[in-house]
N, C-alpha and C positions, 0 to 999 in steps of 0.2 A: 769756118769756126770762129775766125777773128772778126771784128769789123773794122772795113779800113778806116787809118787813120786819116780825116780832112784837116790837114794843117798846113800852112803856105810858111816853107823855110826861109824866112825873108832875113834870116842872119843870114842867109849861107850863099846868098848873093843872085838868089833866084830872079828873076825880073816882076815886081810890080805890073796887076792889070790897069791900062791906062787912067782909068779914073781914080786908084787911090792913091799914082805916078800925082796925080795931078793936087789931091790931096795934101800929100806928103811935101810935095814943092811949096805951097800954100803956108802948112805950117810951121816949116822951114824958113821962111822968110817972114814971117809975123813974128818967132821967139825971140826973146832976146837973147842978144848976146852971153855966151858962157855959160846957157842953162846946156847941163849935159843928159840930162833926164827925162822923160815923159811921160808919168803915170797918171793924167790927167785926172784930174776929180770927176767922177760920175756926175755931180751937183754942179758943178764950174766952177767951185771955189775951193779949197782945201782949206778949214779953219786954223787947225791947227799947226797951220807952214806960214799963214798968210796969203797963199796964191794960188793959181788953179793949177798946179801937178807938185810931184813928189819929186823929189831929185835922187839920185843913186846917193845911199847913204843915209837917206833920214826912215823914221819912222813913219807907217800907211796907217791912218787912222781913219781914212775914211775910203769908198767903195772907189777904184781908179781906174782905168784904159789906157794900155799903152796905145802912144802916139807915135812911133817910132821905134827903134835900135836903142838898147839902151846900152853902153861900155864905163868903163870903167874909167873915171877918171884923173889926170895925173895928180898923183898927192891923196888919192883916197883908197886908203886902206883896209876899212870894215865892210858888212857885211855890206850888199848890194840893197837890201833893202830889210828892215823888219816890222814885225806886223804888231801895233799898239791898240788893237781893238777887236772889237766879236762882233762877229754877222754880218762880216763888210765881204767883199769879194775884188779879186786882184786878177782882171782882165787880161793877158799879153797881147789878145787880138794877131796872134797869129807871129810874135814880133820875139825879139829874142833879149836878155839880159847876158851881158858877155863882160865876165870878171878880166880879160884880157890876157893875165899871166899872175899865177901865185906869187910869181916874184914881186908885185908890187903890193901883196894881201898879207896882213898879220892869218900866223899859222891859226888855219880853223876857223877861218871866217866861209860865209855862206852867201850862196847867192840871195838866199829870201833865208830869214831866218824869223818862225813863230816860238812866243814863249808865253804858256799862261801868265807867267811874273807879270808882261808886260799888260796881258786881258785879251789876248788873241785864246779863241775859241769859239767853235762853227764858222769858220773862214773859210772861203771858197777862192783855189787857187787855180786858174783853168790858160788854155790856151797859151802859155809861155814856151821860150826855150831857154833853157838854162846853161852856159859852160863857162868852162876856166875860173870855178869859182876851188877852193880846198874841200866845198860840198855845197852841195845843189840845194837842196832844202835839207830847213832842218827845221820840228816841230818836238818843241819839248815842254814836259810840264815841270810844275812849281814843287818838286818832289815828290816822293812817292804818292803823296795822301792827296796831291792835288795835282791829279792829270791832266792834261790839255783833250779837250773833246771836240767832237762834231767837225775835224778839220778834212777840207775836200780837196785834193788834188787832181783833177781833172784834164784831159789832152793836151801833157806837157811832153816836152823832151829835153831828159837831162843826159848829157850827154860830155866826155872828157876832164870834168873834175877830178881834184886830187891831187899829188905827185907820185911819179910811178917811183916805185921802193922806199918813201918814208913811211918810217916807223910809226905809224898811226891808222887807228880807223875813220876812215872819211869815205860818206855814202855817199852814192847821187841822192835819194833822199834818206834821213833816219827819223824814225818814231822812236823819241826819247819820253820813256813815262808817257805815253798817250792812248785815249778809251774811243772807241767807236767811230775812230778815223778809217778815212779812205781813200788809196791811191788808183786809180781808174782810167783806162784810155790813154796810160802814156808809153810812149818809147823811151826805156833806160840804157843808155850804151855805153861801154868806153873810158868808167869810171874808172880811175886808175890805179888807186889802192884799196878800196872798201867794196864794198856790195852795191850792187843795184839799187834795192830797197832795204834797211836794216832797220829791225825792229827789238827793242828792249824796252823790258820792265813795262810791257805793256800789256792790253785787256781789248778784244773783241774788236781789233783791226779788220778792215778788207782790203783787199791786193786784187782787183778784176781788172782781167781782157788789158795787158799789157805786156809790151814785147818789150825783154830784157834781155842783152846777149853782150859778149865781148869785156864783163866785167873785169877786174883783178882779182876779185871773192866771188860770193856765191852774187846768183840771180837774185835771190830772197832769203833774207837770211833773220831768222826770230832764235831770240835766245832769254837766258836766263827771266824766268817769271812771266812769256809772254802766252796769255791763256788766251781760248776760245777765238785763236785768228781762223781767216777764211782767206784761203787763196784759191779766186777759181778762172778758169779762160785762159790763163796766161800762157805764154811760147816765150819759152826761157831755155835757151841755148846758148852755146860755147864760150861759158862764164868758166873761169880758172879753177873754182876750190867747191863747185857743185853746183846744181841748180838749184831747185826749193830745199829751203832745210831748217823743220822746225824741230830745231836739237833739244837735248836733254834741259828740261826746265820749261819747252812752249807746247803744253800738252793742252788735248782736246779742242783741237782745232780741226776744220775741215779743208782737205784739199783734193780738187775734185775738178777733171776737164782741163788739168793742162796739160801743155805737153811738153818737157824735157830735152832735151836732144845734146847730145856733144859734147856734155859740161862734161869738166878733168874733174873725177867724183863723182857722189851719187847724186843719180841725177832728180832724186827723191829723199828727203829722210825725214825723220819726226820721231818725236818721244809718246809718251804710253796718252792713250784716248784718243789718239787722233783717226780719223775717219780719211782712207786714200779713196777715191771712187771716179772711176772714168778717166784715169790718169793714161797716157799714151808717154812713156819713158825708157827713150831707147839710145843704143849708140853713145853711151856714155862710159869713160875710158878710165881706167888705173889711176888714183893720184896718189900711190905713192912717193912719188918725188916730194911732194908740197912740202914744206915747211908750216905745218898746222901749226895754231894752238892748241892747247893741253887738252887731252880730251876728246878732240874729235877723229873718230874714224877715216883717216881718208884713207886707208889703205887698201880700200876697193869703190870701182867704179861699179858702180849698181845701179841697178833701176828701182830700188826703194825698199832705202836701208834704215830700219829701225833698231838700231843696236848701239845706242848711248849708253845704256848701261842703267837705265833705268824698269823699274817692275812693275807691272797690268798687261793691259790688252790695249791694240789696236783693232780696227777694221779695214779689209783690204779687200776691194772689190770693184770688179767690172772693170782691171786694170789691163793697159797692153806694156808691157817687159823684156824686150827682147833687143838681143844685138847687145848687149852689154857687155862691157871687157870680163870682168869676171861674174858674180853671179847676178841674175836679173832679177831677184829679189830675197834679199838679206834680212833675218828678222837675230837677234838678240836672245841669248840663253835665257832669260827672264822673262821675255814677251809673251804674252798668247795671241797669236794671231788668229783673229776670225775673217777668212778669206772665201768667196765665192766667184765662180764665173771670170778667174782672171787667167790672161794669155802669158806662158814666157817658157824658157828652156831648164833654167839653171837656177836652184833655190838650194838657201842653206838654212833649216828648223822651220820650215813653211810647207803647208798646207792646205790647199783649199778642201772644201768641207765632202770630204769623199773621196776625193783624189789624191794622189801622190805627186807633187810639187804642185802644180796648175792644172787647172781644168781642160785649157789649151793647148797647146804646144805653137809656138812660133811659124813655125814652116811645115806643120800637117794638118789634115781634118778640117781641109777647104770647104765649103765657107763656111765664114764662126759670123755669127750674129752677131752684133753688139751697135748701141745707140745710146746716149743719152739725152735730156730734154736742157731748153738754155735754163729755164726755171722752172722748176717741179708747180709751187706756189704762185699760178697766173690769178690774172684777173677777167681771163676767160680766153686771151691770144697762147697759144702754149708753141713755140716752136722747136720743131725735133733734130737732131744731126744723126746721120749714120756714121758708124764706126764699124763697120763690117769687114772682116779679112778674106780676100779673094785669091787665089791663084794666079800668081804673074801672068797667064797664058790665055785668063778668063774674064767674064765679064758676071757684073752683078746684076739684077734686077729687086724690084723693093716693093713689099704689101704690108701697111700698114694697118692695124685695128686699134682706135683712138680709144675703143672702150663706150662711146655711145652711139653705136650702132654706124659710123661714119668710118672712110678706109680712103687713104690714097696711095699712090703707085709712082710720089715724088722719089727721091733719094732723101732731100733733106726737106721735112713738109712741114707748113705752117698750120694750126688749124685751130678753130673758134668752138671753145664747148660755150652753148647756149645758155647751161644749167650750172648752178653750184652743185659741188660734190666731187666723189674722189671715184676717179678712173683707174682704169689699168690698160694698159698697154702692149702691144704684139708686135713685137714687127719679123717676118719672115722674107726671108734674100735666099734667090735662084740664081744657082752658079751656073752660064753656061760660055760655047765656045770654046775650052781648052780640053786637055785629054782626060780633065773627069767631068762629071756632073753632079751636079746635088741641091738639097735644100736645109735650111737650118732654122729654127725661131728661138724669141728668146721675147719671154714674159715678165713683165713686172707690175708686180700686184700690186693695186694703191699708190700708184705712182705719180699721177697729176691733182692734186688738188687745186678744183677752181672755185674760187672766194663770194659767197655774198653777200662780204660785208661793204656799207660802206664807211668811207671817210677815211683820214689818218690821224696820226694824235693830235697834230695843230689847226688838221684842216684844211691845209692846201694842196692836198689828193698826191702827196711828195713824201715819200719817208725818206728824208736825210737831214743834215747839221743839226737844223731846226726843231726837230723833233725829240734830238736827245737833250736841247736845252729846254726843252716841255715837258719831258721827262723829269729833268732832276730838278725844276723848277716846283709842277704841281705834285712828283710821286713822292721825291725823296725828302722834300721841306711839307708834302702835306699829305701826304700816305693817303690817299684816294683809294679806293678799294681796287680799282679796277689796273692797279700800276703793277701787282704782284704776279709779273709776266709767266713765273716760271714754278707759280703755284706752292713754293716751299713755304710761305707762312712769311716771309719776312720780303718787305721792301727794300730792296737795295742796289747796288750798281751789278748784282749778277743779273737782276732780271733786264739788264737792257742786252745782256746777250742772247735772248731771243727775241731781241726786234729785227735784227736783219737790214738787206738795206731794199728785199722786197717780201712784203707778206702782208695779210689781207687790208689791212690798213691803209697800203696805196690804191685799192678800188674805188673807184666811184662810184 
């Protein structure tokens, strides 16, 4: 379900492959003396430092590669590095940024820290490690009216920031005031006061395919104003005060295909609009011990508790719930839940559309069909995962119906629709070998949309950073007819909540 992470821990003392052993000697003996840094200028020269790399402590105003381990050093107190420019992108190459000890850091400094104030927006953060910073990134805008956009965090790992028990929120990364940002492909571990990921006061974030566990707070945590987030792919486990959890105020959001496990709390929650679909959230335990803030429910471990105290509807569907300390899915005196096709045992004001709790039951009515796609919106590759429930004692087998005429008999199948247009899908699983037998399918109408359009808004067949600076460039300063994503009549920063970060605009 996940894809593994390719990243070489070369903080962590791993051994160098001979030639970039050989490398790294090289440029170890060309530096001069006292330089403790190495964010080499992509160009070769750094203008505004005067020389070719960044040192721990200054400002990246231009595109850099680490060259090395970068630590902290004696007598330097701020932030490990912050970002004074848009569209540049900040390399680690596999290589780590290590604050050493908060002791030596004014409280609240950050390993990389972006601020629109400074002009950092569509910045591309990839391939680092981050630790011992009071927090790992931190990405904030220029107050409310002026968010930080198009920022990319890519195959990082932020990991042991913080200090365990002070009085403050410090994330491994946080989205302060930020729009159409995205954290992707990283490992969050070990943060020691705040959340893994934490987002405020924010609009149309994404959160994909990252592994988050061992937190102090939640895995992912969206609060007060933070609308139309997307958290999907993630494995987000044995985090202290919950797994996902987009609380009262981060509504209309989609969370969809992660999976949950272990958190103290629930290991799901969200306020009114938001869409759960293909969530796996199980074995998450009682926190009432916690010491919350004001407000928040922990006093049940659940598998996907909407009960902030907020009034509308959710959707809840194609979920699995089960093993929960107490009920495996909680919904709020105010809610309407609209639920289909979900698995669990134990519900409190929940019902799927016909049934009495769930459609499932955890541990009966072997085999339960269930799959979903990695992206509905291809561009003609569409790959499928099974999530089918078997009987401990039995085995599955898989018949897939793609919808154009084409079937395979994978578990987890890739497959190529030739044509634009919108499919539906079948897939049917035969239980056998154990002491029962059976068969089960499960349809979904209109479910693959394959695209044929081409191009994307800028043209480089890539929907990301770039494209919401083309966005608020040509839509919002020149209202082009074609920017009114979301059909209401008005140009504005909602219609970038349905650009996404795939849809048909990345076709060629």
């Amino acid at each position: 379900m996940f894809n593994r992470k390719i990243f070489n821990h070369k903080c962590s003392g791993l051994p160098f492959p001979p030639i970039f052993s050989v490398m790294l000697l090289c440029c170890m003996m060309l530096a001069p003396s006292g330089v403790y840094a190495n964010c080499e200028c992509d160009d070769g020269y750094c203008d505004s430092v005067s020389k070719t790399y960044f040192e721990f402590g200054e400002r990246i105003t231009e595109s850099c590669t680490f060259t090395a381990n970068v630590s902290r050093p004696s007598g330097k107190t701020a932030n490990g590095y912050t970002v004074g420019a848009a569209g540049i992108t900040i390399n680690g190459a596999g290589y780590c940024l290590d604050g050493v000890s908060t002791d030596n850091a004014i409280v609240g400094t950050n390993g990389i820290y972006a601020g629109k104030s400074m002009g950092a927006y569509n910045v591309t953060i990839k391939n680092l490690e981050i630790k011992n910073f009071w927090q790992g990134i931190k990405l904030r805008g220029n107050g409310s009216d002026d968010p930080i956009t198009g920022m990319i965090v890519d195959n990082c790992i932020v990991h042991d920031n913080g200090v365990s028990g002070y009085d403050a929120k410090y994330e491994g990364i946080w989205l302060d005031v930020a729009e159409n940002c995205t954290v992707q492909n990283c490992t969050i571990y070990n943060n020691m006061q705040g959340s893994g990921i934490a987002n405020g006061e924010s609009d149309s974030n994404s959160f994909i395919n990252n592994e988050i566990y061992g937190n102090y707070k939640h895995g992912i945590k969206a609060w007060w104003d933070s609308w139309y987030l997307y958290a999907g792919y993630n494995d987000v486990h044995d985090n202290g005060w919950g797994g996902i959890n987009h609380k009262s105020g981060s509504n209309y959001g989609t969370i969809e295909y992660n999976t949950c496990t272990g958190n103290t709390g629930p290991g799901i929650q969200g306020g009114i609009g938001n869409s759960f679909i293909g969530n796996i959230s199980s074995d998450n335990v009682d926190g009432t011990d916690i010491d919350p803030e004001d407000g928040e429910p922990y006093d049940r471990g659940i598998g996907i508790d909407c009960s902030p105290g907020d009034i509308g509807s959710v959707q809840v569907e194609d979920n699995i719930a089960c093993g929960n300390q107490l009920y495996d899915i909680n919904m709020g005196d105010d809610i309407d839940a609209i639920g289909y096709y979900n698995t669990c045992n134990t519900t409190y004001n929940f019902d799927d559309s016909g049934y009495d709790g769930c459609t499932y039951a955890c541990d009966d009515g072997f085999p339960v069909a269930k799959f979903y796609a990695e992206d509905t919106m291809v561009c003609g590759d569409a790959q499928f995962y099974d999530q089918s429930l078997v009987a401990d004692d039995a085995t599955l087998s898989w018949e897939w119906d793609f919808g154009d005429g084409s079937s395979s008999y994978a578990q987890n199948p890739e497959h190529t629709y030739d044509t634009g247009g919108i499919y539906t899908v079948t897939l049917t699983v035969t239980m056998t070998g154990g002491e029962e037998s059976g068969t089960d399918s499960i349809t979904k109408e209109d479910y693959i949309t394959v695209c044929p359009y081409p191009g994307d808004l800028d043209g480089d067949t890539n929907v990301d950073g770039t494209d919401y600076y083309y966005f608020y460039t040509y839509c919002i300063n020149g209202s082009a007819g074609w920017c009114d994503r979301n059909g209401d009549g008005d140009v504005n920063g909602d219609d970038m909540a349905t650009l996404g970060l795939m849809d048909c605009r990345s076709c060629n």
